[in-house]
C-alpha positions as CSV (number, residue, x, y, z in Angstrom):
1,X,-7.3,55.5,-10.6
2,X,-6.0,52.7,-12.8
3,X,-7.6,52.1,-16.2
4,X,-9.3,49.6,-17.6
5,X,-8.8,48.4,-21.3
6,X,-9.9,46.0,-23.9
7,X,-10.0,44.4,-26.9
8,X,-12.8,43.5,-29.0
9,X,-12.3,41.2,-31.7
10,X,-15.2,39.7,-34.1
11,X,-14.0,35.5,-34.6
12,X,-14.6,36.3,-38.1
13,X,-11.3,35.1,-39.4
14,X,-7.6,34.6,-38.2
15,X,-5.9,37.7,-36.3
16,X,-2.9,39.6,-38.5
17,X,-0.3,42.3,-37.5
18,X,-3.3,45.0,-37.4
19,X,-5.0,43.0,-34.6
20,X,-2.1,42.2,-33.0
21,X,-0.8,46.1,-33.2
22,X,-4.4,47.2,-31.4
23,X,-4.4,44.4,-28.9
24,X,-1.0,45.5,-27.8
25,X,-1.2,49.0,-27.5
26,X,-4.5,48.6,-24.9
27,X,-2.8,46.0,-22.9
28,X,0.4,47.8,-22.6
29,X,-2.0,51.0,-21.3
30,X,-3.3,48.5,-18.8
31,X,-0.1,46.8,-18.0
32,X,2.0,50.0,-17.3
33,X,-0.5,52.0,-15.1
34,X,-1.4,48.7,-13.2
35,X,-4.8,48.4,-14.6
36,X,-6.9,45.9,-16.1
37,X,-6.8,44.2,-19.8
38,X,-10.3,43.0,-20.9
39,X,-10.6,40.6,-23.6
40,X,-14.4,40.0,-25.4
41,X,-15.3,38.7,-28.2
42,X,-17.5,39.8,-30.4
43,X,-19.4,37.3,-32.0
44,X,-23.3,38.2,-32.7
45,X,-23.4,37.9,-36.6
46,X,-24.1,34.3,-36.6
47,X,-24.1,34.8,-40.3
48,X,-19.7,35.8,-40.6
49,X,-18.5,34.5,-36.8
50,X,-17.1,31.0,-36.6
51,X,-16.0,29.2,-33.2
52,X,-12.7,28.1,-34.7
53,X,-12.1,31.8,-35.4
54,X,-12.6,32.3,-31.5
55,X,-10.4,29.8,-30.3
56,X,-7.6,30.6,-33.0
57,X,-7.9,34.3,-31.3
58,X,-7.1,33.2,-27.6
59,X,-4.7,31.0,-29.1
60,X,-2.8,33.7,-31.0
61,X,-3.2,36.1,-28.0
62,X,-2.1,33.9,-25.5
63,X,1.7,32.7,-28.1
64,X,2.0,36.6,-28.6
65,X,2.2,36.9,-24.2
66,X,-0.7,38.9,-24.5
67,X,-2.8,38.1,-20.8
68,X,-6.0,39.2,-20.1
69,X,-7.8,40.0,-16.7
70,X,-11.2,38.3,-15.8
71,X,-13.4,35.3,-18.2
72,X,-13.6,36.4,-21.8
73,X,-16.5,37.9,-22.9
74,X,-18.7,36.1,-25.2
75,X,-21.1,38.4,-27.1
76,X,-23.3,35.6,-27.6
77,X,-23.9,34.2,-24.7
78,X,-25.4,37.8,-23.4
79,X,-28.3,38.1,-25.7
80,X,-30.9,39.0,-23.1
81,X,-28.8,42.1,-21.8
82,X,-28.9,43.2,-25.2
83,X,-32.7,42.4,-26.0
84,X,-33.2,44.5,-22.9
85,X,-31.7,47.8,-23.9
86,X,-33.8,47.0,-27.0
87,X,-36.9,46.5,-24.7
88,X,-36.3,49.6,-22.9
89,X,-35.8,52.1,-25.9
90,X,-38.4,50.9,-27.8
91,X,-41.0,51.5,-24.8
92,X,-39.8,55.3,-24.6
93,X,-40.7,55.3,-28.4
94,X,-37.3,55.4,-29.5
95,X,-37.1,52.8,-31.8
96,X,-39.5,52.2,-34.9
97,X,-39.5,48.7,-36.9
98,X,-38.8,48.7,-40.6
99,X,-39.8,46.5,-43.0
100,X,-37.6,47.2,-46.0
101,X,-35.2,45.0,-47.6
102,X,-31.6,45.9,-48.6
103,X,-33.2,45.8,-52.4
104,X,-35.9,48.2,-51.2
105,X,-33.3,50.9,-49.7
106,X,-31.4,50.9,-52.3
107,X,-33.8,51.3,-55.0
108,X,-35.0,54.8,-53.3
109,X,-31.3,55.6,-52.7
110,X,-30.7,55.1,-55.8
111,X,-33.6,57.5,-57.1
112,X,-32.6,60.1,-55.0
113,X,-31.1,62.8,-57.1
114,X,-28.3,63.3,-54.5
115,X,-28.8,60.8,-51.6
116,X,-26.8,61.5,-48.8
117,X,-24.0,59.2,-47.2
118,X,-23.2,58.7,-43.6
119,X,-19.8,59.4,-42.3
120,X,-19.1,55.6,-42.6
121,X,-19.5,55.9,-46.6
122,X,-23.0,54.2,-46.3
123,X,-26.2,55.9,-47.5
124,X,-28.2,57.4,-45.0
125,X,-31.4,55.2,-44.9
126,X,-34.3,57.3,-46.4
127,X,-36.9,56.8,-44.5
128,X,-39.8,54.4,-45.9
129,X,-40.7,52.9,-43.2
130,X,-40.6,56.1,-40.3
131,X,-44.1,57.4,-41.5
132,X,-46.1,54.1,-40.7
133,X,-48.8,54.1,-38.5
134,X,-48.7,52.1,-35.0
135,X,-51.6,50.1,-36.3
136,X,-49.9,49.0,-39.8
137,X,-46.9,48.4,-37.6
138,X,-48.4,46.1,-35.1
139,X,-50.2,44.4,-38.2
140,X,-47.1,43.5,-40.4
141,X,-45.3,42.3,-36.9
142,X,-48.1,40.0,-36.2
143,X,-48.6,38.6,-39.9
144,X,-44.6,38.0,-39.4
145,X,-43.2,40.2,-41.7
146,X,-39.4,40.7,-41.4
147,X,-38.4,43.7,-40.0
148,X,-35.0,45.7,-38.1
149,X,-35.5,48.0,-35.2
150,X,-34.0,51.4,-36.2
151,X,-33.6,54.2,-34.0
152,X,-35.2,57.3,-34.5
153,X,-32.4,59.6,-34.2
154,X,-34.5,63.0,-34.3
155,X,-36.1,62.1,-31.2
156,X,-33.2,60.6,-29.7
157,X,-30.8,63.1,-30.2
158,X,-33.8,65.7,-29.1
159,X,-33.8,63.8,-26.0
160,X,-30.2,64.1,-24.9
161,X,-29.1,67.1,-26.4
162,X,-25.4,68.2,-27.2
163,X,-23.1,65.7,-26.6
164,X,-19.1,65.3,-27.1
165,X,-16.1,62.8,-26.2
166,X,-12.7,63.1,-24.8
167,X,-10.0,62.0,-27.1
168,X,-6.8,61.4,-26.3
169,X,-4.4,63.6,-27.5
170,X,-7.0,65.7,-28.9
171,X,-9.5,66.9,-26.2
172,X,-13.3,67.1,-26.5
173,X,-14.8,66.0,-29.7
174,X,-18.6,67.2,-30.7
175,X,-20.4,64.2,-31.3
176,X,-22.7,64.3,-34.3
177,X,-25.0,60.7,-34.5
178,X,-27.5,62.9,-36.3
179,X,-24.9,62.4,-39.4
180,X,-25.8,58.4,-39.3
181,X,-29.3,59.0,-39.6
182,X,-31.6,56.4,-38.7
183,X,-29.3,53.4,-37.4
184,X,-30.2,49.3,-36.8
185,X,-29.8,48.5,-34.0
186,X,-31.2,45.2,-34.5
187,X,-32.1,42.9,-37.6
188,X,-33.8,39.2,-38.0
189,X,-30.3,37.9,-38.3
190,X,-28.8,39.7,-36.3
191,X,-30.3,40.1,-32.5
192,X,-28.3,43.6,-31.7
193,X,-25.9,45.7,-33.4
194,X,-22.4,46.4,-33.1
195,X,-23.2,49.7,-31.8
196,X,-25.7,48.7,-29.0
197,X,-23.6,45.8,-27.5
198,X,-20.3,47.3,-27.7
199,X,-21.6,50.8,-25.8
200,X,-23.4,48.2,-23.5
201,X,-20.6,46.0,-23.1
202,X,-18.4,49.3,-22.3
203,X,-20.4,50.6,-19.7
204,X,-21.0,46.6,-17.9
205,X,-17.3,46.5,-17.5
206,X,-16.5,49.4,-16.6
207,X,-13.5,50.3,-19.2
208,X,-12.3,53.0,-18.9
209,X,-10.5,54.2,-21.7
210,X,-11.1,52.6,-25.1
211,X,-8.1,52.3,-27.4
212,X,-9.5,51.4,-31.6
213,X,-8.3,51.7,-34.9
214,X,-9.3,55.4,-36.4
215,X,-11.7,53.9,-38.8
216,X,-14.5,53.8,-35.7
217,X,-13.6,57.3,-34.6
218,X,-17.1,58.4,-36.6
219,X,-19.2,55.6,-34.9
220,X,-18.0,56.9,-31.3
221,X,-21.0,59.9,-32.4
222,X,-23.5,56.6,-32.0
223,X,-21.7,55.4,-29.0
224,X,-22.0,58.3,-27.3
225,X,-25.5,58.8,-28.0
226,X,-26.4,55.4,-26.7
227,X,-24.7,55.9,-22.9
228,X,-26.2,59.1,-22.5
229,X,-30.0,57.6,-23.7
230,X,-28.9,54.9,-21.0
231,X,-27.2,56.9,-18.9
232,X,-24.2,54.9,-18.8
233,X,-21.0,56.0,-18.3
234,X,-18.5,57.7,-20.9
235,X,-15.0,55.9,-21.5
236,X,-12.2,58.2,-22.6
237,X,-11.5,57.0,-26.6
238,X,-7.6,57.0,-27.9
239,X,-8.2,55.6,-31.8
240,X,-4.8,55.2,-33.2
241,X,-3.9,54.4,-36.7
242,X,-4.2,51.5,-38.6
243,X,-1.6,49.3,-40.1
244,X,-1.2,49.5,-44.1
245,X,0.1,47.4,-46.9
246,X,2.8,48.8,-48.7
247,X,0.7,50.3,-51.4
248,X,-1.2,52.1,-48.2
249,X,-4.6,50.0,-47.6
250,X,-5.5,49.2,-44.6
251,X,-4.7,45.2,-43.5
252,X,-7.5,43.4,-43.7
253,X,-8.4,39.7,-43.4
254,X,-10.6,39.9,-46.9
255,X,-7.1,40.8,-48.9
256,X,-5.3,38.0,-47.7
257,X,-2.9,39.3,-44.9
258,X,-0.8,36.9,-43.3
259,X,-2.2,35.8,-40.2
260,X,-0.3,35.5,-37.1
261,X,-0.8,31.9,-36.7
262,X,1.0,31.9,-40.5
263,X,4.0,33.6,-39.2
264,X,3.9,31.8,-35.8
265,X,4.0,28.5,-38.4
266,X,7.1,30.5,-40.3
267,X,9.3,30.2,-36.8
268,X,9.1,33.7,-36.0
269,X,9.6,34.1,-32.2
270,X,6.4,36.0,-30.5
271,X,9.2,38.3,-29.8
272,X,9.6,39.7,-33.1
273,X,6.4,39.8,-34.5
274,X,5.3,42.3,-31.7
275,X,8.0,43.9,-32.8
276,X,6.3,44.0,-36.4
277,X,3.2,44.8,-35.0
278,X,4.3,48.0,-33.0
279,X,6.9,49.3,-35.5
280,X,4.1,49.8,-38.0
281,X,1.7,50.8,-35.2
């Protein structure tokens, strides 16, 4: 059966050789087994995504000869699919809402004599608002107090039991979501997380095998967790490295990498700057 691919990219800035290096190696996994190429965008933090980002990224794609199979994907303009996974998880008790603000967490983490991190370096969130009662809950959402919908990862896990991935080049991988603790999977400003729509977006279009950079290797635990609370269907995950600067960080738009529309501008054929891209890939 041919496979199905994609890239994923959040218009939150210009694409560089990182970007370029993941697009290409899912599209030449499509392209060489006859499959399908899947482009979406991933644009739900109205708070960091920008439209000129968006079209820059189709633009840059399409100089580069990267195709793609089927209308692009537009993360925002699916907001009800998302608010009804939401719907559904929170009416199997699943999700709980908390009130705290960032200040709030990080006050009690900080008073913790050894608060414990998540395998994405974040502090696991400890809990405040988990032991309210329905009533206080329902009273604080009515009076309009701002709140995110976290999932209650005891019961969730407990729910689903043991679960594991298949990794490229690696074989079957334990998942451990447990190690996340207590995830958003929604916030005031932002209607659904990364982790709900892209396991959601996953399973709608049937991809097949995921290719990513390493650093979301950990948050395919989550992922995981999600299609089997849904019962949607589990991709095969090939996370590859990332591209690094010559002092060994990872590229990344904050640092000021050169974008590929700057070294399209330089007269650099499309050409070489694959090249570029899959030499350091």
């Amino acid at each position: 059966m041919s496979i199905i691919t994609r890239f994923a990219p959040s218009p939150t800035g210009l694409l560089h050789l990182g970007h370029a290096a993941s697009a290409l190696i899912g599209w030449r996994r499509a392209r060489a087994g006859g499959g399908r190429f899947l482009l979406r965008l991933e644009d739900i933090d109205p708070t960091r995504c920008r439209p000129e980002f968006a079209t820059a990224i189709l633009r840059d794609l399409a100089w580069l000869g990267i195709d793609w199979d089927e209308e692009v994907r537009v993360q925002s303009a699916h907001l009800p699919d998302y608010a009804a996974v939401l719907g559904e998880l929170r009416g199997r008790g699943l999700l709980y809402p908390c009130f705290c603000t960032r200040a709030e967490i990080s006050r009690e983490v900080a008073a913790s004599i050894a608060a414990p991190h998540g395998p994405d370096g974040a502090p696991i969130y400890p809990g405040i608002c988990k032991g309210l009662s329905d009533s206080e809950r329902v009273r604080r959402i009515a009076a309009g107090a701002p709140h995110a919908w976290r999932l209650d990862m005891a019961r969730a896990v407990g729910e689903v039991g043991p679960l594991h991935w298949h990794e490229e080049e690696v074989g079957d991988v334990p998942a451990n979501p447990s190690a996340f603790g207590d995830v958003v999977l929604a916030r005031r400003e932002v209607s659904a997380s990364y982790h709900l729509c892209v396991s959601h977006d996953d399973a709608l279009q049937g991809v097949s095998l995921v290719t990513r950079g390493e650093d979301l290797r950990a948050a395919t635990s989550v992922h995981r967790l999600l299609q089997a609370l849904m019962n949607w269907p589990t991709p095969t995950y090939a996370h590859h490295p990332l591209l690094r600067d010559a002092q060994g960080r990872r590229l990344a738009k904050r640092d000021g990498v050169r974008s590929i529309a700057d070294l399209h501008a330089a007269g650099l054929s499309p050409a070489y700057v694959r090249a570029l891209a899959e030499d350091g890939a």
